[in-house]
C-alpha positions in Angstrom: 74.9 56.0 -21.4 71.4 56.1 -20.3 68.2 56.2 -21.8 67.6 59.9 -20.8 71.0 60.8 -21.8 70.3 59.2 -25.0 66.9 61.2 -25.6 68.6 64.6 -24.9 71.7 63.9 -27.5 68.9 62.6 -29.9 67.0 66.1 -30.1 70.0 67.8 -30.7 70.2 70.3 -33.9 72.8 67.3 -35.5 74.0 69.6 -38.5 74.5 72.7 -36.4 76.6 70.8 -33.9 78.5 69.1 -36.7 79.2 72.2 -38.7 80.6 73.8 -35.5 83.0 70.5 -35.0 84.1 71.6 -38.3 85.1 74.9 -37.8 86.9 73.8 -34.4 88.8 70.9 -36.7 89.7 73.7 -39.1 93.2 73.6 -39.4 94.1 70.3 -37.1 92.7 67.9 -39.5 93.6 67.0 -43.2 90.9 67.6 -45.9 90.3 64.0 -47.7 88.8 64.6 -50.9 86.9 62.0 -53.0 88.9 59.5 -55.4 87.2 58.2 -58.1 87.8 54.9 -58.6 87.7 53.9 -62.6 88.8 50.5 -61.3 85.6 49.7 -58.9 83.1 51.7 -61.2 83.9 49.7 -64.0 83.8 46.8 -62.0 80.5 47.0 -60.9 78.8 49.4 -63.4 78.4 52.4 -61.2 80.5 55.4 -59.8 82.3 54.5 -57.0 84.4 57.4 -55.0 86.7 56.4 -52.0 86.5 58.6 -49.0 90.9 58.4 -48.3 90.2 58.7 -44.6 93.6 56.4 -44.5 95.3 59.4 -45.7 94.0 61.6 -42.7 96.3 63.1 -39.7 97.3 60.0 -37.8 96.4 57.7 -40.4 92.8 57.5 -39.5 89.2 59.1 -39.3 88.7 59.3 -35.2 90.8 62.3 -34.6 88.1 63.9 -36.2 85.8 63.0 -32.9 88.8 62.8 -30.4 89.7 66.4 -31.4 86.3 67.6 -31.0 85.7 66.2 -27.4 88.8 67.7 -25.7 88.4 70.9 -27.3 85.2 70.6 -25.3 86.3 70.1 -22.6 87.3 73.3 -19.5 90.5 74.7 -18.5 90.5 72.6 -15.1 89.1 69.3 -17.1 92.1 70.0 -19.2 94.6 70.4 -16.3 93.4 67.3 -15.1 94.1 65.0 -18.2 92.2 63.0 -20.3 92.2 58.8 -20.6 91.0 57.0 -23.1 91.3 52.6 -24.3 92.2 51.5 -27.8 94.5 49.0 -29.4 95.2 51.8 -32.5 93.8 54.5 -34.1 91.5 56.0 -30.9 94.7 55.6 -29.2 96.5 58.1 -31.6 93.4 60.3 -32.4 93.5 60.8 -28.5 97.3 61.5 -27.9 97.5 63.5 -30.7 94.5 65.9 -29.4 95.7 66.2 -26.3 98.9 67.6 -26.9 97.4 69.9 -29.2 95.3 70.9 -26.8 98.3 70.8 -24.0 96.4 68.5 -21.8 98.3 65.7 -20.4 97.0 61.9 -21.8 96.8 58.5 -20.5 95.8 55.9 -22.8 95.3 51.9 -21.3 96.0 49.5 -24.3 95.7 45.5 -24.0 99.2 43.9 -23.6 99.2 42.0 -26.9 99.2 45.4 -28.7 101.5 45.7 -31.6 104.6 47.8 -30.5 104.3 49.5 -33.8 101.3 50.8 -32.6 102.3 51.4 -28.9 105.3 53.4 -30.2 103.6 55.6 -32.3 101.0 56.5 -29.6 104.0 57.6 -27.0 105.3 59.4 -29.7 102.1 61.9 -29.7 103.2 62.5 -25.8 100.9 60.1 -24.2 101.4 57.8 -21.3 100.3 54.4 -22.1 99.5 51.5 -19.7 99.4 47.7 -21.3 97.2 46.1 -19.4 95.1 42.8 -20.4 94.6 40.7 -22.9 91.6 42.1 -24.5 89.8 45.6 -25.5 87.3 45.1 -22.9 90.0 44.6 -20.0 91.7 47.6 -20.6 88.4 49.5 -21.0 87.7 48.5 -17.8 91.2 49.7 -16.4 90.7 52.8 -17.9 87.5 53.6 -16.5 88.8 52.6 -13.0 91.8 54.6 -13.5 89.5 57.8 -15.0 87.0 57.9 -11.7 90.5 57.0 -9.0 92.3 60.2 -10.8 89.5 62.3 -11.9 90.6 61.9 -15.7 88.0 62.5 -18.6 87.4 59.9 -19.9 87.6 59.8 -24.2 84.8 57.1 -25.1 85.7 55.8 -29.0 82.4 56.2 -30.2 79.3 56.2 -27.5 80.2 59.8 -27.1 78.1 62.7 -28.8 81.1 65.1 -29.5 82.9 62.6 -30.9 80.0 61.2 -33.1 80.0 65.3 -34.1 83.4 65.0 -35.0 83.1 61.9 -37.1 80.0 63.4 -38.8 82.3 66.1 -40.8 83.3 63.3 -43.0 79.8 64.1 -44.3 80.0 67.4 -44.9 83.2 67.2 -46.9 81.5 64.4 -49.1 78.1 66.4 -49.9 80.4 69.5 -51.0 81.9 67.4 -53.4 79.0 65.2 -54.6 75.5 66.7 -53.1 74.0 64.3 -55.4 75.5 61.4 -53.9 72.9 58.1 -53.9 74.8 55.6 -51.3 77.4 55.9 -48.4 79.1 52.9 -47.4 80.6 53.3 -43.9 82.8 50.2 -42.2 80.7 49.9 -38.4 82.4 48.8 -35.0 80.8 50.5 -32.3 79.2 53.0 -34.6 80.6 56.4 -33.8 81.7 56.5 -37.4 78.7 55.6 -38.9 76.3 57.7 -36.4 78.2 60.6 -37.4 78.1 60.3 -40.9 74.3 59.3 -40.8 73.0 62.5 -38.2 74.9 65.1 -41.4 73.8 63.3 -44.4 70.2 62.5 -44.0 70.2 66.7 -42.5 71.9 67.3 -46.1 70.2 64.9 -47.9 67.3 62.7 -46.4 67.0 60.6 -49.5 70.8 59.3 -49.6 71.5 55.8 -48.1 73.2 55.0 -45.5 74.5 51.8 -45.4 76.7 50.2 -42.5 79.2 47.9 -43.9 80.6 44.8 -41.5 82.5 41.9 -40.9 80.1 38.1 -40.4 82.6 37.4 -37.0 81.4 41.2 -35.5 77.9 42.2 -36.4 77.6 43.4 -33.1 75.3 46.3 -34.5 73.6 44.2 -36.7 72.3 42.2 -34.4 71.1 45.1 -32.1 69.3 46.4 -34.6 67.6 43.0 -35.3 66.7 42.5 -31.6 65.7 45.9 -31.2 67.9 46.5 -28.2 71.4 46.9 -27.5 73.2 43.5 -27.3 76.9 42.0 -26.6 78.3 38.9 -28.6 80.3 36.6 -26.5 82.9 36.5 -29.0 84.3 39.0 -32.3 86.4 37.1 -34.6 87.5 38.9 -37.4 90.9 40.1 -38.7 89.3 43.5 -39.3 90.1 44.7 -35.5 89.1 47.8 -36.2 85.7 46.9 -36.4 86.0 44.0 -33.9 83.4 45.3 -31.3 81.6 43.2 -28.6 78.8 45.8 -28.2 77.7 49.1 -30.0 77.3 52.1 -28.0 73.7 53.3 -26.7 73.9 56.4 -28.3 75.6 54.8 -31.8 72.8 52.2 -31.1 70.2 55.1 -31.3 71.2 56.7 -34.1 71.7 53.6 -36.5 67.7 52.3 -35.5 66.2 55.8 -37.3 68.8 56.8 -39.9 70.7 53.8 -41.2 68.8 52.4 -43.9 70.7 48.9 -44.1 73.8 46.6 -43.0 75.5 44.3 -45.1 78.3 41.7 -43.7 80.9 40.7 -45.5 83.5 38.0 -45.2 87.3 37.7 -44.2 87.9 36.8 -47.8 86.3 39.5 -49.3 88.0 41.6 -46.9 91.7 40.2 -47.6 91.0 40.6 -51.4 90.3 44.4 -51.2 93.1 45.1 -49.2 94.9 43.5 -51.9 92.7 45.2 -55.1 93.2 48.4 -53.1 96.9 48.1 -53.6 97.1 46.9 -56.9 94.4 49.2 -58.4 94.8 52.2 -56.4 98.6 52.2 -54.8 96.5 52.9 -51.3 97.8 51.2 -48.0 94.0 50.8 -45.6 94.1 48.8 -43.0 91.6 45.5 -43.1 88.9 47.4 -41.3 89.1 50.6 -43.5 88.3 48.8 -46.8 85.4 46.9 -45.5 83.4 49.1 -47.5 85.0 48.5 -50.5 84.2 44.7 -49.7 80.2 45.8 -49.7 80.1 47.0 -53.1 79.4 43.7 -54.7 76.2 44.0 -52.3 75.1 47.4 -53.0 76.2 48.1 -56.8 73.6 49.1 -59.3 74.2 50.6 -62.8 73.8 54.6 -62.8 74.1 54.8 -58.8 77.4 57.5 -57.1 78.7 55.3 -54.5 81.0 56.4 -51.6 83.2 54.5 -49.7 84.8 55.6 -46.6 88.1 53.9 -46.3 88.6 54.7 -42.6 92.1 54.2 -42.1 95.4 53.1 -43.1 97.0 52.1 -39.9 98.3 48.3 -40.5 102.0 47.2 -39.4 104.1 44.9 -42.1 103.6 42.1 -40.9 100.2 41.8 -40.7 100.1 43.8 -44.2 102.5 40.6 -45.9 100.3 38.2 -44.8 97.0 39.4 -46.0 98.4 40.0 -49.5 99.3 36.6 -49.6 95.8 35.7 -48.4 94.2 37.9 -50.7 96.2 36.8 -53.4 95.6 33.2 -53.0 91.5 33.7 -52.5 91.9 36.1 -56.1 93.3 32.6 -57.7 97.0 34.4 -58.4 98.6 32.0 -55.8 98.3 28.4 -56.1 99.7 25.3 -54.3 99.8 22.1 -55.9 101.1 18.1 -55.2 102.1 15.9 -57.3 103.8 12.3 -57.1 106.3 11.9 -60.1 108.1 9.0 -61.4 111.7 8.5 -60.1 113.5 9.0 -62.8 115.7 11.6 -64.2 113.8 14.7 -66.2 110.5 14.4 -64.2 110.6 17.8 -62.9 112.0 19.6 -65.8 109.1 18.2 -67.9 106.9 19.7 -65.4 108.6 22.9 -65.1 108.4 23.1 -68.9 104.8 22.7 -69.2 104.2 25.2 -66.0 106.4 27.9 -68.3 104.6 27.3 -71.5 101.6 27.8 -69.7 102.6 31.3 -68.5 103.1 30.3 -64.6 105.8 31.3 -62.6 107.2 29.0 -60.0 107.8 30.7 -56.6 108.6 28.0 -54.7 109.4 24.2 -54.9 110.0 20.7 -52.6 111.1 17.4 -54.7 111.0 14.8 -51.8 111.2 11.1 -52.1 110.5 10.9 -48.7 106.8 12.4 -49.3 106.0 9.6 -51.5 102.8 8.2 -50.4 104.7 4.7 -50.5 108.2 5.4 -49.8 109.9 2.1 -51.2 107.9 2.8 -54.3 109.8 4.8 -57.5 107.9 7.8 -56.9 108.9 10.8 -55.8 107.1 13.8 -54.0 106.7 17.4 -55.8 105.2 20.4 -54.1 105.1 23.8 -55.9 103.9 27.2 -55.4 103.0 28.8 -58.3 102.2 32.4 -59.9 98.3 32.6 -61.7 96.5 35.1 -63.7 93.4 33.7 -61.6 91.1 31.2 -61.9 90.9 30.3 -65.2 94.3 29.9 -65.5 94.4 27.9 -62.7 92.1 25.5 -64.5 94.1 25.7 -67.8 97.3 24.4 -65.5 95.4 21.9 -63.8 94.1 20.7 -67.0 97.2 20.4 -68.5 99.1 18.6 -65.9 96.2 16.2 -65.5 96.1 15.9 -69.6 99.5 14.3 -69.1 98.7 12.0 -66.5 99.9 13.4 -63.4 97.6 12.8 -60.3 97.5 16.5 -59.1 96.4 17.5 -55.5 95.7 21.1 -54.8 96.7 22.4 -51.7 95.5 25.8 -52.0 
């Protein structure tokens, strides 16, 4: 988008425009209403309320924006179809729309894409095209393909109707708690965040706005440091959601004179939320919706209201297994430990004993002369996986098995 483009969206009447993408979402979208978490607010000494965007239509918050773009859109743009590049829940937000809106949809998604997530975007009607290995690959492709066939094409967030669209999160939030003091919103390529930010300083100018996001993508961030727009050569985080090269012009706009600050946060803090968010709330979010939640520790203070948007839930199994596993491992209720045992027999009931008197249950275990540091010694090899209650009671274990002489290595 360019800088006069920019300039026009910029003197816009932002609330009007986003109150009138909520009366065209009237009835296609699912109202999310604030959850307040007893869990985080006692936790950190404030009130903490979590946006459920996870829960939304499609499992996410952008078909709040896709929506509002094609409605936009005339009868012969319509005809024409409508293309659009995502690896997930633009992809869905997209098809969805468009067969809402009886428009015909092509959406260009990079080849590694989960099939999960493939499938459930042909299953909204749309024709999808794998092509590269990356996000900005098929961006490209879709571009191409959107000027060879005359398509619209559906930017994810450097688009002012769909910035609208995200922006009704707001509204929805300030009719529940007007007096809210902080929003914490997860930022990729800042659509989500714009939105939010262009309705809530309108409602409220004194509320905070605060962009939440992952140390290997602060694309954003780092704009807003330089003062310009700028593209990291790499995004590594497991938060792909959020994983964006480069924020939008627009987005980029709107974030330099209404977000107030950016936090970053890291892969561990995001794999334990996805796990606390299960535990504590029974709530399935994908890694990049509860990068908020990850902020608080940044942003708590006693007597503040603190919203989080959880911006989607879309994550398949596999993926889901493993991060619990991290997360439970990084909370200290997973722990993997070595230890080289005399050969003889009742060794490794006498350790199993003391792992049960301590309260530890053993999930998994190797006993394996072969794994002896000196083979043609007597000493034989244990490995064991253990349930904790966290850190402390890691300690209390290690304690005790050094207390009785065992040389103990922890793995993780």
């Amino acid at each position: 988008m360019n800088k006069q483009q920019v300039n026009h969206y910029m003197k816009k009447d932002h609330l009007s425009e986003i109150r009138r993408a909520a009366s065209v979402l009237e009835g296609v979208i699912r109202p999310t209403p604030l959850i307040f978490s007893d869990f985080y607010s006692a936790e950190y000494g404030c009130g903490v309320y979590i946006k459920p965007e996870h829960l939304q239509v499609t499992g996410a918050f952008k078909i709040r924006g896709a929506y509002n773009k094609i409605s936009n859109l005339d009868r012969k743009e319509l005809e024409r179809g409508v293309i659009a590049s995502s690896a997930g829940n633009h992809a869905q937000g997209v098809a969805m729309s468009a067969r809402m809106m009886k428009c015909p949809a092509t959406i260009v998604m990079p080849g590694v894409t989960p099939l999960l997530k493939v499938n459930a975007t042909k299953a909204y009607g749309a024709d999808v095209i794998l092509y590269g290995d990356v996000y900005d690959e098929s961006y490209n492709k879709a571009v191409e393909l959107a000027e060879r066939n005359d398509f619209t094409f559906i930017h994810p967030f450097d688009d002012y109707s769909v910035v609208c669209g995200q922006g009704t999160i707001a509204l929805e939030i300030f009719d529940e708690l007007p007096d809210a003091d902080e929003l914490l919103v997860p930022i990729g390529g800042g659509g989500l965040i714009g939105g939010i930010a262009l309705a809530a300083k309108a409602l409220n100018p004194k509320v905070k706005i605060i962009g939440v996001i992952p140390k290997g993508a602060r694309s954003m961030k780092i704009s807003l440091e330089e003062g310009r727009v700028s593209r990291l050569a790499e995004v590594r985080t497991a938060a792909e959601g959020v994983a964006v090269k480069q924020p939008g012009d627009l987005t980029f706009a709107i974030a330099q004179k209404y977000v107030d600050d950016i936090v970053t946060v890291s892969e561990k803090d995001i794999m334990e939320s996805v796990l606390l968010v299960i535990e504590k709330h029974k709530f399935i979010a994908e890694t990049a919706g509860v990068v908020p939640l990850a902020g608080l520790k940044k942003r708590a203070k006693p007597g503040k209201k603190i919203v989080c948007v959880m911006s989607g839930g879309n994550i398949d199994t596999v993926t889901l297994s493993s991060i619990i596993n991290q997360g439970m491992i990084s909370r200290g209720r997973i722990m993997c430990f070595s230890v080289e045992l005399p050969d003889r027999p009742g060794q490794l009931v006498a350790v199993a004993t003391l792992l049960a008197d301590l309260g530890a249950n053993v999930i998994e275990l190797e006993h394996n002369q072969f794994k002896a540091v000196d083979r043609y010694s007597d000493k034989v090899a244990l490995e064991m996986t253990v349930e904790t209650n966290g850190p402390e009671h890691i300690r209390e274990i290690l304690d005790a098995l050094e207390g009785e002489g065992y040389a103990v290595t922890r793995i993780y």
